[in-house]
N, C-alpha and C positions, 0 to 999 in steps of 0.2 A: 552565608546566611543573611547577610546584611542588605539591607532592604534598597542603598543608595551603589553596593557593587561595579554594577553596570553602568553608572551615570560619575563623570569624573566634575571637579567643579568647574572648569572650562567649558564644558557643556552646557551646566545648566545657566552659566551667568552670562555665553552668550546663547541661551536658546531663547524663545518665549516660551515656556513653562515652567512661569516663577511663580512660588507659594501653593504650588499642589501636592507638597510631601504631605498637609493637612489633611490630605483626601485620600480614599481606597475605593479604588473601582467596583462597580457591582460586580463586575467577574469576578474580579480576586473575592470579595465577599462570597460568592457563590460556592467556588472550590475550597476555602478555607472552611466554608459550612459543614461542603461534603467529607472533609476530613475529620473535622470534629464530633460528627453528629452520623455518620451514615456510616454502615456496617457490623459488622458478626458483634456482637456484645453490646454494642451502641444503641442509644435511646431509639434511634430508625434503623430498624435493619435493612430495610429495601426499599429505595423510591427511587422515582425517575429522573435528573437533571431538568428534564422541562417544569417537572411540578415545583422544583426548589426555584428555578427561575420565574415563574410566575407570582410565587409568595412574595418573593427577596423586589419584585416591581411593586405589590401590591404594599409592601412593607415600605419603600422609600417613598413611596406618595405620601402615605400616611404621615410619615416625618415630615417631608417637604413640606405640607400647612401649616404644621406651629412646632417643630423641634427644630427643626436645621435653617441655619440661617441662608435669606434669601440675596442673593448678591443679582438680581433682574433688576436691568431697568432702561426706561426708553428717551429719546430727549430729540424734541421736534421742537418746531418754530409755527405757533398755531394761526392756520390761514383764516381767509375771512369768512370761511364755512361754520368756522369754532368748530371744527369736528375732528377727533385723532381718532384713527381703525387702531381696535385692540391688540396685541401683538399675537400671533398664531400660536405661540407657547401659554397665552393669559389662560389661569386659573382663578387669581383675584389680584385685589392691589393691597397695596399700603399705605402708600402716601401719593400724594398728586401735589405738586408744585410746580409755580413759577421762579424764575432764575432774574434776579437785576444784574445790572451791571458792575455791582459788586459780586459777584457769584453766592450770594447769599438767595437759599431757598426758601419760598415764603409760602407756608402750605393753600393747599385750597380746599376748602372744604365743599363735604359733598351734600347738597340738596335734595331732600324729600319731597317738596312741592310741587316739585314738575317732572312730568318727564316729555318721551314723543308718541304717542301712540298710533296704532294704526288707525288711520281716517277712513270711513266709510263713504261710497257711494251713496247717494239718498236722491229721491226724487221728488221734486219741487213740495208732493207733500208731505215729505220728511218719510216716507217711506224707503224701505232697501231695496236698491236700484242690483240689478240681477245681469244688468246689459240685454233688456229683454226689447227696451225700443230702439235703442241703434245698435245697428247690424253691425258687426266685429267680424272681419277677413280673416281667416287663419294662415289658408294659403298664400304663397313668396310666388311673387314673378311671374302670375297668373297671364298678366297680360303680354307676356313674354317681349316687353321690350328688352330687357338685358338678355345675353348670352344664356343659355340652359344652364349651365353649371356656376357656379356647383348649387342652386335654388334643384337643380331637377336632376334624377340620372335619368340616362336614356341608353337603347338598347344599343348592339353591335352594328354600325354600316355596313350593307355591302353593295360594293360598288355592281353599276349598272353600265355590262358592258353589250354592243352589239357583235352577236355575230356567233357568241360561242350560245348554241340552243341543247349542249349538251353535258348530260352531269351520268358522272360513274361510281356508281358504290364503291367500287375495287378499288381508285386511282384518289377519292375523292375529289379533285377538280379534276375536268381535260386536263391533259398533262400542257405545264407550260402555260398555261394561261393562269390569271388572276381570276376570282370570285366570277361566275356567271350569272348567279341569279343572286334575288332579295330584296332591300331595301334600303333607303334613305332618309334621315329624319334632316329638316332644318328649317332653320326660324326666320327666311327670309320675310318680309314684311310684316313684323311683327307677329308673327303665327308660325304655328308650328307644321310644318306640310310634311307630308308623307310619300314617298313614292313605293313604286312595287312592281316587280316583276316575276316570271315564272320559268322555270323549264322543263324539259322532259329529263327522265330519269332512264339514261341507254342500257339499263340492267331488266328494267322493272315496266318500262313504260310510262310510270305516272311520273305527276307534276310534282315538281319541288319548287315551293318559295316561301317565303316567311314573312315572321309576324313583327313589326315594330311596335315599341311603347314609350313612353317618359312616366316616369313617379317621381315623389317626393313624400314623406314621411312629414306627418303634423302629431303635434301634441295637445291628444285632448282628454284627459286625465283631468281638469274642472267643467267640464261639459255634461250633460247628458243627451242633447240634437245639436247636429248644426245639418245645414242644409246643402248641395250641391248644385251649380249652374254651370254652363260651358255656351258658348255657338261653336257650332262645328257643323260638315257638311264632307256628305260622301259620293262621289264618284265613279260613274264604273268604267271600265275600260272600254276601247274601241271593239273591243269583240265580244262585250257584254257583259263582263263579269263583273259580278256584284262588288262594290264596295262596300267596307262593316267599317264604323267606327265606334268605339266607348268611352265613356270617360265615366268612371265609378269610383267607389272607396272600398276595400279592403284593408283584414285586421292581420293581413302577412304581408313582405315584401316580394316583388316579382323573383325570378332566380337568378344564375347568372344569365349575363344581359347577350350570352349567343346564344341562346337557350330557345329564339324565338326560330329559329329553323326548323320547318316545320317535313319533313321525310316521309310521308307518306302524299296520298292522293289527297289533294285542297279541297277535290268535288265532296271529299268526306270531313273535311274538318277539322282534320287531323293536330295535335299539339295542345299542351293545356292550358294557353292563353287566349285560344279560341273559345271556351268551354265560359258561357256566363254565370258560370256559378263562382268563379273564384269571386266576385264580388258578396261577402257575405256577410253583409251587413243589410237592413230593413229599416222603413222607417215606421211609423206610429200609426201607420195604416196597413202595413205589410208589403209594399210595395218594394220592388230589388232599388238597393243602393246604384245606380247607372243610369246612365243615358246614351241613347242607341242613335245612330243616323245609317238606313240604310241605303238605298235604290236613290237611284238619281232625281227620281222626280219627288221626293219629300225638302219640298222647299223648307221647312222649321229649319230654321238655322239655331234660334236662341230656345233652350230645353234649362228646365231644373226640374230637382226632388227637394222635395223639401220635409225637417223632422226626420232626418236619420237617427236614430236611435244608438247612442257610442256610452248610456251609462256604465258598460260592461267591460271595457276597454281604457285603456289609456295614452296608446297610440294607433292612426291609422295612415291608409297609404293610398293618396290619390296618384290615380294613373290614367292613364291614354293609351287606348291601343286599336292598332292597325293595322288591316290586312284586306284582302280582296280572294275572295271564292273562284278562282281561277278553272277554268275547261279546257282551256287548250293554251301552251307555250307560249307565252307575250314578252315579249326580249325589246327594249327602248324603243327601237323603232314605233310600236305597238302600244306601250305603256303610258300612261296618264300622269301626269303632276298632280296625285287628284286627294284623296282623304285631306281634311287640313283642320285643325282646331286651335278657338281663341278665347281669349278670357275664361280660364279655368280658378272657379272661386269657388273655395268652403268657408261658408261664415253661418252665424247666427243670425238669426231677421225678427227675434221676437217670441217665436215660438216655443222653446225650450230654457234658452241662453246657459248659460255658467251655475252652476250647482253651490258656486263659493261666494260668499260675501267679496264683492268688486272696493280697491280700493278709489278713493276721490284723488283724482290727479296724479301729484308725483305721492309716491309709495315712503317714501325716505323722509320726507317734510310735513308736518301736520301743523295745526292752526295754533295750537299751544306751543310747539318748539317755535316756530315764526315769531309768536309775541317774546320766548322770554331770548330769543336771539336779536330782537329788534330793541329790547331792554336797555338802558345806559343805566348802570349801578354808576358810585358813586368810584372814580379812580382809585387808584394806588396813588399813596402818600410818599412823598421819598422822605424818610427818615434818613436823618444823619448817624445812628445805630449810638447815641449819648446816650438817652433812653428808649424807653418805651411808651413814651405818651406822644399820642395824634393830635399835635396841637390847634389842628381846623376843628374840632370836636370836644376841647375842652368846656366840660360844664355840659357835655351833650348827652351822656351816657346813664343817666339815673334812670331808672328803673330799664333799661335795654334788657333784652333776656341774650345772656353767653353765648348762645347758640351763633347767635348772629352780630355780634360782637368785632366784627372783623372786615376788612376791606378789599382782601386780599383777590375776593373773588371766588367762583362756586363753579361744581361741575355735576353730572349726572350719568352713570354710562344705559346705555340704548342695548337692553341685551338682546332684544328682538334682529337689529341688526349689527349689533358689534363696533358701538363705536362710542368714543367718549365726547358729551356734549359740553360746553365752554359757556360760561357766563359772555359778554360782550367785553365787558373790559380786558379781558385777556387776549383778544384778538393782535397778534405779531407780537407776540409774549414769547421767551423760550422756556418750554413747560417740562416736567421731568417728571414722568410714571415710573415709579416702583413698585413692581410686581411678583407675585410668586407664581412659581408653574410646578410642576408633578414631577418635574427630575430626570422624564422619562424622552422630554425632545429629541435628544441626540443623543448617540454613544457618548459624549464627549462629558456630556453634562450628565450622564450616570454615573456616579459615585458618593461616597459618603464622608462626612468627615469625622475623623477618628476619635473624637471625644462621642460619636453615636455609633460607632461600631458594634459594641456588646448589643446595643437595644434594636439595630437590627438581627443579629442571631437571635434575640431571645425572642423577635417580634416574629422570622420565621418559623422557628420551629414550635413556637405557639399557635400558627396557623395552621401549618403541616399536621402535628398531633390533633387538632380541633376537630378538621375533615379527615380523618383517618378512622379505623375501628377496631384498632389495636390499643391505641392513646390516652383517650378519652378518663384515667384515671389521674393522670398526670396531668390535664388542662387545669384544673382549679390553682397547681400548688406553681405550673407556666404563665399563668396569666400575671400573677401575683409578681414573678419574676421579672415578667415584660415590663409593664407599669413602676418599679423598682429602676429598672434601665431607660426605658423613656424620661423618669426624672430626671434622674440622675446629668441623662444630655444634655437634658434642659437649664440644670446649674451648671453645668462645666460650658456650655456655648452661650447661656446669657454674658459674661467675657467682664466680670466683675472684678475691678483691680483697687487694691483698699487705698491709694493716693486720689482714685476718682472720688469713692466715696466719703472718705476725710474732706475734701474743697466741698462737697456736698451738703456733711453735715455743718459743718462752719459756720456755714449760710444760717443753718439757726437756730445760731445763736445772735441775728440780727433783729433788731426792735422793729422795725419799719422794712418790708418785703416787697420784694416788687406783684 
């Protein structure tokens, strides 16, 4: 029965898990609960372990902020940002201090007068700037000097070979050969060019060849229009056949990327990325979200829409897609280098812009943190630790208000963005945050310590009866209970030892105090 059985002293004096006999894990709290409290005749005759483990969480948070003592804390060497990221377990702090080189901690106190706040865009007449006169690109890699990937996917290759003009349902490819018919995407000369070929189908007769595309996925969830532009230019083959190109926005992504083979007759149109309706998007005049280059002789190279309409959305998907209307088998010899498109750009130009207040500049820095970061308070004193008196400031302090009484240096934390801001003087200080968090970060750090033991049973099963509707007569005389036990931890972990307090009072009985 004995709680250390298992564990010999060898063990624990060379393990590291020294001074945690003080503690009792949420588990064990959980199943000693369900023994004490759960079953035939017992105050809960039936619940679920998930609900007991929900309370017995909800119950050591509760602790965690002012019963159970806080052993958090962080200790950085503060750069010339003045800025320290809050720890990923912060709930709140305690104390903020720097560290001299006597290791003595000298606290810092925290200031009300300033903080960072969010800087707003404005326009020269103080008006809020919307990003509605300069244009904002959304799209990556539009002009495709870098590689397609990973700014773009793009569909399946297939190689373009001469000679095989024959495709078989039964066999899928002639036997023995590689891919006969389809396409090619690539980005020789900065552009994305297309090729395409076609065959006959030795089952059926018709044509088989397919559709290439490139997308890329944009975030426009603060928008309500942006606008679309491309040059592109379509070519038909030697034997006539039409070339189609697009370049549009949709609110889905293409499917998978062999998907564009298209099995049926091309003279029909066959496949659903031939079909312009998957662009379903409009702009403020109704016009389809794309832009088309057909037949060889529409010289337009450079095309936009402008005012797509995306308030409904919050992400869409520009794409390129290419293919040619084929009549009869065209295998390399035949086929064109021909579809090709460049400069693919979604941006705003004025018309619509951003729905959200734009910040001014950098997002992280505002003109108030600048001034009181460019600040020089008055240094740290090195005291010799004989007294307590600042002697560059003697005769200086009369009527000073406490508050500010101190040299030590000031902070503020940024909860917008999570981080603790530094007076100047403390810059290449070593500072030391103590903090409280909910208990809950890690398995490791769930547990209680045993002078609050009771006050988490009484804390759970005051919750458990609260929400239940069996209970409900026994809350008034559980509550009563809890708050009894919450004290109670509260005196026995305040860690009160009557030799501290004897040197305490001593003190005064001194005439003159510091």
């Amino acid at each position: 029965m004995g709680l250390l059985d298992n564990t010999t002293q060898q063990q624990y004096y060379q393990g590291s898990d020294h001074g945690n006999y003080q503690f009792t894990s949420l588990d064990a709290i959980i199943n000693q609960f369900e023994v004490a409290y759960v079953g035939e005749n017992k105050i809960i005759p039936k619940i679920k372990r998930a609900d007991i483990a929900f309370h017995a969480q909800r119950a050591l948070q509760e602790l965690s902020f002012d019963t159970l003592k806080s052993c958090k804390s962080q200790e950085i060497t503060v750069p010339a940002s003045l800025k320290m990221i809050l720890p990923h377990d912060y709930v709140n702090y305690t104390k903020v201090s720097w560290v001299d080189s006597a290791g003595i901690k000298h606290p810092l106190y925290y200031t009300h007068d300033t903080n960072n706040p969010f800087t707003i865009a404005q326009t020269d007449d103080g008006t809020y700037d919307f990003g509605a006169v300069n244009s904002t690109i959304f799209s990556t890699n539009g002009d495709f000097s870098l590689p397609l990937s990973p700014d773009w996917i793009q569909s399946n290759n297939f190689d373009l070979l001469a000679g095989y003009i024959a495709y078989d349902d039964s066999a899928n490819f002639t036997p023995n050969v590689s891919p006969c018919f389809g396409g090619n995407v690539s980005t020789a000369g900065n552009k994305v060019t297309f090729q395409h070929q076609s065959v006959t189908n030795t089952n059926t007769g018709a044509l088989v060849g397919a559709i290439n595309w490139i997308y890329q996925e944009i975030d426009v969830s603060s928008l309500d229009t942006v606008s679309l532009s491309a040059n592109g230019n379509a070519v038909n083959t030697t034997a006539g056949a039409a070339g189609i190109l697009r370049v549009g926005l949709m609110t889905s992504p293409p499917g998978n990327p062999s998907s564009m083979i298209i099995f049926s007759d091309l003279t029909q149109l066959g496949g659903p990325m031939s079909d312009p309706s998957i662009f379903d998007l409009t702009n403020i005049n109704g016009d389809n979200s794309y832009l088309e280059w057909t037949v060889a002789g529409d010289n337009t190279l450079f095309k936009t829409v402008e005012d797509i309409d995306v308030s409904n959305t919050n992400t869409i998907y520009v794409i390129a897609i290419s293919y040619h209307e084929h009549t009869t088998a065209e295998y390399l010899g035949g086929v064109q280098d021909t579809n090709n498109v460049d400069d693919i750009l979604v941006f705003n130009a004025g018309g619509g812009g951003t729905t959200l207040i734009s910040p001014s500049g950098n997002e992280t820095d505002s003109v108030t943190w600048g001034n009181y970061q460019s600040n020089a308070p008055s240094e740290n004193n090195n005291d010799d630790y004989e007294d307590d008196t600042y002697w560059p400031m003697q005769g200086e302090r009369y009527g000073l208000d406490p508050q500010y009484a101190q040299v030590n240096g000031s902070f503020y934390i940024d909860c917008r963005l999570g981080k603790i801001h530094f007076s100047s003087n403390i810059s290449g200080k070593t500072v030391i945050l103590d903090y409280i968090s909910d208990s809950l970060g890690t398995d490791e750090e769930m547990q209680v310590h045993k002078f609050a033991e009771e006050a988490m049973y009484k804390s759970i099963i005051h919750a458990v009866l609260s929400t239940s509707s069996y209970g409900q007569a026994l809350v008034p005389r559980l509550t009563k209970e809890k708050f009894a036990a919450i004290r109670k931890a509260k005196l026995r972990l305040s860690n009160l030892k009557l030799g501290e307090l004897t040197q305490i009072l001593r003190g005064k009985s001194k005439q003159i105090k510091h």
